[in-house]
C-alpha positions, 0 to 999 in steps of 0.5 A: 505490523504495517503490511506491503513491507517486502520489497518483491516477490520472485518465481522460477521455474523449469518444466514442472512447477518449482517455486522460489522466493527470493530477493538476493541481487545477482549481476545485472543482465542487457535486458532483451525486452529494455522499455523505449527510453523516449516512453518515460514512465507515467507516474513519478515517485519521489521521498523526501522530508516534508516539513510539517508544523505540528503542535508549533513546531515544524518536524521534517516527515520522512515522505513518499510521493507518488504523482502523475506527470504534468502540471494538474490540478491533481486531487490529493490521497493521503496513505496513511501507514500502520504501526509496526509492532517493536520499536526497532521495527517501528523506526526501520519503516521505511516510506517505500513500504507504502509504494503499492498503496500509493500507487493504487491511487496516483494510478487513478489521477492522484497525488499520493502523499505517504508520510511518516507520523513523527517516531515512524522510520527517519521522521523527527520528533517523538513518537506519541502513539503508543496504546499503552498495555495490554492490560491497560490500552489508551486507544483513544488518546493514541488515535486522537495523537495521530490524527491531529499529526495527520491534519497537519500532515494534509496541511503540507501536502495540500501545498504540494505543487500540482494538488488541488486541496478541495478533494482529498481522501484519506485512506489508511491500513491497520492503525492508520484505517483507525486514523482516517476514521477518526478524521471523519469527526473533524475532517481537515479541509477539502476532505471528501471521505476517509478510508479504512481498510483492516482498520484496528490497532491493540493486537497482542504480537505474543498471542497471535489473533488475541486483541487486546481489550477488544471491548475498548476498540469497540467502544472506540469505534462507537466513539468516532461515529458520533459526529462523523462529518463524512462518508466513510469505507471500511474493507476487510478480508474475512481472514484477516488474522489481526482483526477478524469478521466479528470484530469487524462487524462490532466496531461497524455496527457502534461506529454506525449506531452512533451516527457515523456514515459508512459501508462495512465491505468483508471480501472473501479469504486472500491468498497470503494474509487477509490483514494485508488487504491493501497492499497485496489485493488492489484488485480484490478492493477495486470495485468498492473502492471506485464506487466510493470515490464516485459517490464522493465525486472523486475520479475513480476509474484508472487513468493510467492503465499498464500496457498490454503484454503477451508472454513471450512466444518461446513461453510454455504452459507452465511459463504461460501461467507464471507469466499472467502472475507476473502480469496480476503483481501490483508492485510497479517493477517487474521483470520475465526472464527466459533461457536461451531457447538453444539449451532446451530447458524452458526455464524461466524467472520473474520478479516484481519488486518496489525498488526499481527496475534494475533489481527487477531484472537482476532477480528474475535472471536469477532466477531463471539461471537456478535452470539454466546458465544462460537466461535474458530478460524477454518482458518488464514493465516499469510504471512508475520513474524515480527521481 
């Protein structure tokens, strides 16, 4: 499963701790705390069909953008998606899934270019990527398949307005880290290091933790170091379920014997999932990743910070710590609600979402009315415009 797929996540509580995960939709509140309109947000996200020639044909990828305002030279960051497991999960992928992932970039000064490979969600054209059976996997034809796609895909979005097609990265998760590593053997133009993190692909969905011919991936692994043309970053969390710290450690050590240029980074257990280190963890990757971009000669730091906000001056303890989780979410839309300080119940709601501000605040209002009838939406944050 390609991870970063729920849309938000949302808190509630009143008094002693009570936790609830939702994303239903309520009426929309008059938000208290509204952004200045005049302070549009930084970062533009659009989706749209990206038209890309693969193999003398020109397919239409479903696509997600995200970039900074302005005219650039932007550098540009390729996200490269995972592979669902089931085909009807596998054509209901939707580019909105990779807003965090891209948005960890374009925070950074990037054109994220997110696209579906052809049998991905709405994007035309077969899907070639299958990796056979368990019993039989063809992981080599399949991760070749998809790298030839995304060097088309890094032709077309290299034409982009704004990008500068002399520095790109690569990063991808799951099957896409496999994909990125890939290109690493025959980069496309302007590619300066490519980025796996939870990088794997043959997990069995009916036997949880079991890979299937793991030796094979291995040996996959070993096969894209020869040759390896560019640095690369592996990154796992140590409890990632799909594909765990030894087999991490194996495909690393073929993939460097056989010459290819790399850093195996294992980061410490993550809180909901290790395999969905990429969208949920951005601050757990930071520090490797940035150095990375910096010995590439890439821009690293983040240029385009969120503001500063303090919790609402009516905000108790427990609402003072759901407030700094409500500040820590990585999704680009969220929302603090609190009751009317009048009915003496201190509830409060918060959610952050991919979707938009507006469901946001629907939520955490919510949210918070599960403790009180009257509530109002004290703190947002809207990083990213859609258009």
């Amino acid at each position: 499963m390609a991870p970063g797929m729920a849309p938000g996540t949302a808190r509630a509580m009143a008094g002693t701790l009570a936790i609830a995960m939702a994303i239903a939709l309520a009426v929309s509140p008059t938000p208290a705390g509204a952004q200045d309109p005049a302070a549009p947000p930084p970062l533009v996200r659009s989706v749209f069909p990206l038209p890309v020639e693969i193999g003398g044909r020109t397919y239409n990828l479903e696509t997600l953008e995200i970039r900074p305002r302005g005219d650039g030279p932007f550098p540009l960051a390729l996200v490269l998606h995972g592979k669902p497991s089931g085909e009807a999960r596998r054509k209901a992928l939707d580019p909105k899934a990779l807003t965090v992932q891209a948005l960890a970039f374009a925070r950074r000064g990037y054109i994220a270019v997110a696209a579906l490979r052809r049998g991905y969600g709405k994007s035309a054209g077969p899907y070639s990527e299958s990796d056979g059976t368990c019993e039989a996997t063809r992981y080599p034809q399949a991760t070749r398949q998809g790298a030839i796609e995304t060097r088309a895909i890094a032709s077309a979005a290299a034409k982009r307005p704004g990008a500068d097609p002399q520095r790109l990265v690569i990063a991808g998760e799951s099957v896409g880290g496999m994909v990125a590593l890939a290109l690493a053997q025959d980069p496309p133009p302007g590619m300066k290091g490519a980025i796996s993190f939870a990088g794997g692909r043959g997990h069995d969905p009916g036997k949880p933790g079991h890979v299937c011919e793991s030796d094979k991936l291995v040996a996959l692994a070993g096969a894209l170091g020869a040759d390896a043309k560019i640095p690369t970053l592996w990154i796992y969390a140590e409890n990632d379920a799909l594909f765990g710290p030894s087999l991490a450690r194996a495909m690393f050590a073929a993939f460097e014997r056989n010459g290819g240029l790399g850093n195996l980074v294992l980061l410490p257990p993550l809180a909901r999932g290790g395999h969905a280190v990429f969208a949920q963890s951005p601050a757990d990757w930071a520090r490797p990743v940035e150095g990375f971009l910096e010995r590439l000669g890439l821009p690293a730091g983040i240029r385009f910070a969120r503001p500063e906000q303090s919790p609402p001056a009516a905000t108790g303890p427990n609402g003072r710590r759901a407030f700094r989780q409500y500040l820590a979410d990585p999704k680009p839309f969220r929302a603090f609600a609190l009751s009317d300080p009048a009915s003496g119940t201190g509830a409060f709601g918060w959610a952050a979402t991919t979707a938009s501000i507006e469901e946001a605040r629907r939520e955490a209002v919510r949210l918070c009315r599960l403790n009180a009838p009257q509530c109002r939406v004290a703190a947002e944050h809207a990083e990213i415009a859609d258009r």
